[in-house]
C-alpha positions as CSV (number, residue, x, y, z in Angstrom):
1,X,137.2,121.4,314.5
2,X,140.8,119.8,314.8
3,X,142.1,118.7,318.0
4,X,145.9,119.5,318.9
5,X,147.2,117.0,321.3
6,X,150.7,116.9,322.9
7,X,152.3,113.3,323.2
8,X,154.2,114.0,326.6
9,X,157.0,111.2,326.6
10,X,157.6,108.7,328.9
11,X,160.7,106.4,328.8
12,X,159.7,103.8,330.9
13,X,157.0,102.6,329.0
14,X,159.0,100.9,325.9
15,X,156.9,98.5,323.8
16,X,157.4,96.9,320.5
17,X,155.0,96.8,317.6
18,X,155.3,96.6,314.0
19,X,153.7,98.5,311.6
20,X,154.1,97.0,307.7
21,X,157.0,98.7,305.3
22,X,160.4,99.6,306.4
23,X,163.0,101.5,305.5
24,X,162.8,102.9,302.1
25,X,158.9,101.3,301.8
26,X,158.7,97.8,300.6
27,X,158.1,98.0,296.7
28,X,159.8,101.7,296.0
29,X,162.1,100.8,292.0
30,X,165.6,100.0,292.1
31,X,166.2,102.7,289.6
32,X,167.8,105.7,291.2
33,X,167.1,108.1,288.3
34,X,170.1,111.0,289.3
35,X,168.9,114.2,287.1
36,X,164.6,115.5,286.5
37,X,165.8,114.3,282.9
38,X,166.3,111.0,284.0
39,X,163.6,111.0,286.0
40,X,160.8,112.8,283.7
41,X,162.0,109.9,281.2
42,X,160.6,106.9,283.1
43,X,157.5,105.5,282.0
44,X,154.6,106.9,284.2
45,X,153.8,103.4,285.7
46,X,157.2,103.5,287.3
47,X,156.5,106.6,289.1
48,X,154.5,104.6,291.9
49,X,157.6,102.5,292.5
50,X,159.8,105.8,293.0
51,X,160.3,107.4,296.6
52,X,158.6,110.5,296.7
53,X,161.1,112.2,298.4
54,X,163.5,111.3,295.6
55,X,160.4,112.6,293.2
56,X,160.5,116.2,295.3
57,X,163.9,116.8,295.3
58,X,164.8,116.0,292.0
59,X,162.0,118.7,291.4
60,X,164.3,121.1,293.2
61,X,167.4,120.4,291.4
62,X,169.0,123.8,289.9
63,X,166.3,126.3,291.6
64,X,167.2,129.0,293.6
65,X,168.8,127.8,297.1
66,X,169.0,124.6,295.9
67,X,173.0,124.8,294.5
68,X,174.3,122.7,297.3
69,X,171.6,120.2,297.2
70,X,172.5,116.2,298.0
71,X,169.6,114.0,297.6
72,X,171.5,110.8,298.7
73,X,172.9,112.6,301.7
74,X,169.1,113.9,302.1
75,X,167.3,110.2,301.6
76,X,169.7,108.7,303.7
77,X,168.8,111.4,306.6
78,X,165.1,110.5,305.6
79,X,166.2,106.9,306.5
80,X,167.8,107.6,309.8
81,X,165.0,109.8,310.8
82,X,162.3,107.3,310.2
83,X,164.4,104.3,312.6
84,X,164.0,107.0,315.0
85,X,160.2,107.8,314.6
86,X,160.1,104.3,314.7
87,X,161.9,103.8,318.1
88,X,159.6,106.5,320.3
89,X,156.3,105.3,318.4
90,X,157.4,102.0,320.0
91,X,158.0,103.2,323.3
92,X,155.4,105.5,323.8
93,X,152.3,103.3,321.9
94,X,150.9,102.3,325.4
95,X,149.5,106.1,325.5
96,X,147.1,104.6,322.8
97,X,146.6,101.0,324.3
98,X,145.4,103.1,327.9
99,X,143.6,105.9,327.0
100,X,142.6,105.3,322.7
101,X,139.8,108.0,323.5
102,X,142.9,110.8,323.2
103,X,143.3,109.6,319.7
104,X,139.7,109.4,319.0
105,X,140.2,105.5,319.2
106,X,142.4,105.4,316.0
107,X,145.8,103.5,316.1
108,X,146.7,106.2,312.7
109,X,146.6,109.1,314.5
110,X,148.0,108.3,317.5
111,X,151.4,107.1,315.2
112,X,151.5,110.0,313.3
113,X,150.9,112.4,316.7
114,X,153.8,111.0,317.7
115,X,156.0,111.2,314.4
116,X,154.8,115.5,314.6
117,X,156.4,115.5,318.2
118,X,159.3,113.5,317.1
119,X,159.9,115.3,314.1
120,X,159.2,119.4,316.2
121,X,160.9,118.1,318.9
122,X,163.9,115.9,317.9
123,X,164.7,116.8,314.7
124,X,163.5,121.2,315.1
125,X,161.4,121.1,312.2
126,X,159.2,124.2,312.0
127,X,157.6,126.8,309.5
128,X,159.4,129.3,308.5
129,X,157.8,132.3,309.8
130,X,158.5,134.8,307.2
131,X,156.1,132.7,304.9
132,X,153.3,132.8,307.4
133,X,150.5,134.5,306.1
134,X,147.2,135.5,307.4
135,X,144.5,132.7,306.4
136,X,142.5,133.6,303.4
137,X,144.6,136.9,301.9
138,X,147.3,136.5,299.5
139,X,150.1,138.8,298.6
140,X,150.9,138.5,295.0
141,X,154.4,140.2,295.1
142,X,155.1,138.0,298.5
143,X,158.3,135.9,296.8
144,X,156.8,132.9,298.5
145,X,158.5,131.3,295.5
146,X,161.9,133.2,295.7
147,X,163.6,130.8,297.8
148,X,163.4,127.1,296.6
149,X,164.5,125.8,300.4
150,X,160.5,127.0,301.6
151,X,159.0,124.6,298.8
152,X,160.8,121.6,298.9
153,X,161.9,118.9,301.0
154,X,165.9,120.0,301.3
155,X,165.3,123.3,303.5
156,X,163.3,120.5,306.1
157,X,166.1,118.0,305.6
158,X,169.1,120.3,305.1
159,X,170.1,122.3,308.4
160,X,168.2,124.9,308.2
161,X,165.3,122.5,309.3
162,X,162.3,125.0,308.0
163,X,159.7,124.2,305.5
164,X,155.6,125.7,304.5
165,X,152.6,123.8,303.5
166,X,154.2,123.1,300.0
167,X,157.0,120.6,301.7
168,X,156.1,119.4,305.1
169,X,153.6,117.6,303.9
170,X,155.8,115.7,301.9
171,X,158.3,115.2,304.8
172,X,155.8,113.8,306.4
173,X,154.4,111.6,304.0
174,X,158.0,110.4,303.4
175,X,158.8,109.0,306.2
176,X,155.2,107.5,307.0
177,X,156.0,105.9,304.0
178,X,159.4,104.5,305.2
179,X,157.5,102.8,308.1
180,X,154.5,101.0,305.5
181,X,152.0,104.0,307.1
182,X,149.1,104.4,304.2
183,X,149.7,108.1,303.8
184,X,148.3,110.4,300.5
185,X,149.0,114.0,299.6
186,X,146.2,115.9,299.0
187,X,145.4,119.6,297.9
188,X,142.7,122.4,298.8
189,X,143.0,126.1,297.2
190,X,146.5,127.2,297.6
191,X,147.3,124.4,300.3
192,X,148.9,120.7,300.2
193,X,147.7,118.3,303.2
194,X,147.9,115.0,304.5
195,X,146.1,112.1,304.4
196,X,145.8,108.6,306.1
197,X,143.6,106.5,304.0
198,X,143.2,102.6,304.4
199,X,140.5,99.6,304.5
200,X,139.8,100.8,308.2
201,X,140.1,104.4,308.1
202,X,140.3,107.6,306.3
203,X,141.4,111.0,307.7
204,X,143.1,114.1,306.8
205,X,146.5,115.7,308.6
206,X,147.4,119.2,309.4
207,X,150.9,119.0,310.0
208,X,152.7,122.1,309.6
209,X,152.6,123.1,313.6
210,X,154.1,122.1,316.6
211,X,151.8,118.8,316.9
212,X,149.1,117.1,314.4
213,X,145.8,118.2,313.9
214,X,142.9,115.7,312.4
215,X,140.2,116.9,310.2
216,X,137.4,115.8,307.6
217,X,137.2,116.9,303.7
218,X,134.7,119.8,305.6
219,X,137.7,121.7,307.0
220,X,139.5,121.8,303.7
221,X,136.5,122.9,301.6
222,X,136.7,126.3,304.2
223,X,140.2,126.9,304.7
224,X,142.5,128.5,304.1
225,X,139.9,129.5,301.3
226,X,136.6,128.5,300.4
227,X,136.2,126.2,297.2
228,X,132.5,125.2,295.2
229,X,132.1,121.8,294.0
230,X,133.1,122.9,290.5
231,X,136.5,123.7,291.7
232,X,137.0,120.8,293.5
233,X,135.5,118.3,290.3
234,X,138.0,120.6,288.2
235,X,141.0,121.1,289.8
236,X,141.2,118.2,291.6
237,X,140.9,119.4,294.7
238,X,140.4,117.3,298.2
239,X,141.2,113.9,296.3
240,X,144.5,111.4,297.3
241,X,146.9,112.3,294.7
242,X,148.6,109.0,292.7
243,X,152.5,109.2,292.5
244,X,151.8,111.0,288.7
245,X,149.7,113.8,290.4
246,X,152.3,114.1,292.9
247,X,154.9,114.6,291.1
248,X,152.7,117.0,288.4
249,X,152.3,119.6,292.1
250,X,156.1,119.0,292.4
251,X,156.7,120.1,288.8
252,X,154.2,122.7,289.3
253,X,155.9,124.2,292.6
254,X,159.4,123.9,290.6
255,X,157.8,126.0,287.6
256,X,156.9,128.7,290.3
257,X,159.8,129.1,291.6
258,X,161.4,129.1,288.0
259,X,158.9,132.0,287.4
260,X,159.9,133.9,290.4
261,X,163.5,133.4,289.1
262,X,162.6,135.2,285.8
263,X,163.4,131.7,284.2
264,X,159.9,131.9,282.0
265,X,160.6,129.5,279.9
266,X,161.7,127.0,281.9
267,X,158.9,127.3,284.0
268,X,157.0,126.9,280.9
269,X,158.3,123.6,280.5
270,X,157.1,122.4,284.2
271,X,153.6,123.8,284.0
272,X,153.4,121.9,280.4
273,X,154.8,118.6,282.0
274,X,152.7,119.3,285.0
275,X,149.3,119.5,282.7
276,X,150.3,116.7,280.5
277,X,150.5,114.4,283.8
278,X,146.8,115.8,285.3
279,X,145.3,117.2,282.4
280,X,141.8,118.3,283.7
281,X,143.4,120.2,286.0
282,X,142.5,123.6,284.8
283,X,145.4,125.6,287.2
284,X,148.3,124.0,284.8
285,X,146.5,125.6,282.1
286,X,146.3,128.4,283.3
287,X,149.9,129.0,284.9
288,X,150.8,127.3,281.1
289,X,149.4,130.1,279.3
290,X,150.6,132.8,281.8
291,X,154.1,131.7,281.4
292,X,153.6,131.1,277.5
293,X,152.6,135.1,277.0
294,X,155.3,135.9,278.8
295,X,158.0,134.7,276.6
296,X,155.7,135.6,273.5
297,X,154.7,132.3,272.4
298,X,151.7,132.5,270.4
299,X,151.2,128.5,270.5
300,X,151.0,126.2,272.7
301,X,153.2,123.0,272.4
302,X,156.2,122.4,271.4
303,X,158.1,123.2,274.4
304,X,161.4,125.0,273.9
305,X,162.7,122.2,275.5
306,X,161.3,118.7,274.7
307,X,164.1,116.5,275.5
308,X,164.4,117.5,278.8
309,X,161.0,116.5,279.9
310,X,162.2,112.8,278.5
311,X,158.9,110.0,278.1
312,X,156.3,112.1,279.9
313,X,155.8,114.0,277.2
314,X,156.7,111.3,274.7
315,X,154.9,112.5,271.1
316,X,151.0,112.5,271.3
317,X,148.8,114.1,269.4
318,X,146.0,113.1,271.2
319,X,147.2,114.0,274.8
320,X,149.3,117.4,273.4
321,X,148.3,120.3,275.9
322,X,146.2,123.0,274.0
323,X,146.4,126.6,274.7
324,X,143.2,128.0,275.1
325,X,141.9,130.9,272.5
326,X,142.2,133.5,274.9
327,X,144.9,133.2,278.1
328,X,143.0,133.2,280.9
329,X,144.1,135.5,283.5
330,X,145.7,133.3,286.2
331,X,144.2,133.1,289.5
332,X,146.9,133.6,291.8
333,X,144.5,131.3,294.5
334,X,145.0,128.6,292.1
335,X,148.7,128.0,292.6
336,X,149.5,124.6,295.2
337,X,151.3,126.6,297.6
């Protein structure tokens, strides 16, 4: 069972600590790739030098309720609002030095406890609440897709302030990141989480409330939907995603939302470059093939448009996606909500 604790703040209490990184995590490239062209044409070993909020948005660019979108204006706000989650963790980390038992003795938790209060209470970051749905029933004709500001990071950073499962999670793991914190995205059956995962400890991170709840790989094997074993080996499920896999759920989500658009064959193209970058993941596939019958293509690869995915899907016979014989009917479960 999660716990939900409230940090209840007290300015008279300042402290200073240090916690690794800074601003804009030590190690992040010095190439500022400007389009998903640009980016999608880096060499795959750069992509763990790359910001993943920079990764997200870029993933957003040209979706609906994305046309005003400003990702420099949007990483800068990323940078001012991790100074500030570093400022209260500072003066209120004597909660954990008197009383660790409230943060079941982990320094982790109790600094990202404090980053979900700064971030619900200083900043008004919330889910929207016309995309909450009950646990374990999915509407397919729900248009959780429809609106690109519920699935990525600028309707958190933007002022509308309101995000789902599919971006806070990012959010936070962006600006953990900014402070050095050792933070992983994970998925589950139609859910992204968080994840703190070092040499001294490992837990994972609900964070799409008003506070922080901690769990273990148990709680995400049950909800919101049960998975076997076989879904997790396949699909990839309940393992810390590497900056590739991240950005294969960000070109996932984008292809989603291109499919809610209408925009099949575009979405075609993300669900390709999603596959080609996790390939055993057997929901790229499948979303592939959907998208594929859609627009009538009777092949798999090419794409109808190869240059835009750049040196990710750089000719390769070997690694070319395959549509399977028959296209398997998408389970809608499948999709990284």
């Amino acid at each position: 069972m999660g716990v939900l604790v409230t940090v209840i703040w007290n300015k008279s209490h300042p402290t200073t600590l240090t916690f690794g990184g800074g601003e804009r995590a030590q190690g992040y490239t010095t190439k500022s790739p400007q389009t998903l062209s640009e980016l999608l044409g880096l060499p795959t070993s750069e992509l763990g030098r790359c910001d993943t909020a920079m990764l997200n948005l870029l993933c957003a660019q040209g979706l609906p309720g994305a046309e005003q979108i400003n990702i420099s204006d949007y990483l800068a706000t990323l940078d001012q609002w991790a100074r500030h989650v570093r400022s209260e963790t500072e003066r209120n980390f004597h909660k954990f030095r008197d009383n660790p038992a409230d943060f079941y003795y982990s320094e982790g938790y109790s600094r990202m406890l404090i980053m979900a209060v700064v971030m619900y209470e200083d900043f008004g970051i919330r889910y929207n609440p016309d995309r909450i749905a009950i646990s374990g029933n999915l509407d397919p004709n729900d248009r959780f897709f429809a609106d690109s500001r519920d699935i990525f990071l600028h309707g958190l950073v933007g002022n509308r302030r309101m995000g789902t499962c599919s971006s806070m999670p990012v959010l936070y793991a962006a600006i953990g990141r900014r402070l050095g914190y050792p933070l992983k995205l994970a998925t589950t059956k139609a859910h992204l989480f968080l994840r703190w995962e070092d040499d001294k400890e490992r837990f994972d991170l609900e964070a799409t409330g008003k506070g922080m709840n901690r769990y273990d790989d148990e709680h995400f094997k049950q909800w919101p939907f049960l998975v076997s074993d076989e879904e997790i080996r396949t699909e990839g499920y309940l393992k810390s995603l590497t900056a590739t896999e991240e950005l294969a759920v960000f070109l996932s989500l984008r292809g989603d939302c291109l499919k809610e658009a209408g925009r099949m064959t575009e979405a075609a193209d993300c669900f390709a470059a999603a596959l080609h970058l996790s390939p055993g993941w057997n929901a790229y596939r499948a979303l592939l093939a959907d998208a594929q019958s859609t627009v009538g293509a009777s092949t798999a690869l090419p794409l109808q448009h190869p240059q835009a995915l750049g040196g990710i899907l750089e000719p390769n016979h070997n690694n070319r996606a395959r549509q399977p014989d028959a296209a398997p009917d998408p389970n809608p479960l499948l999709i990284i909500r």
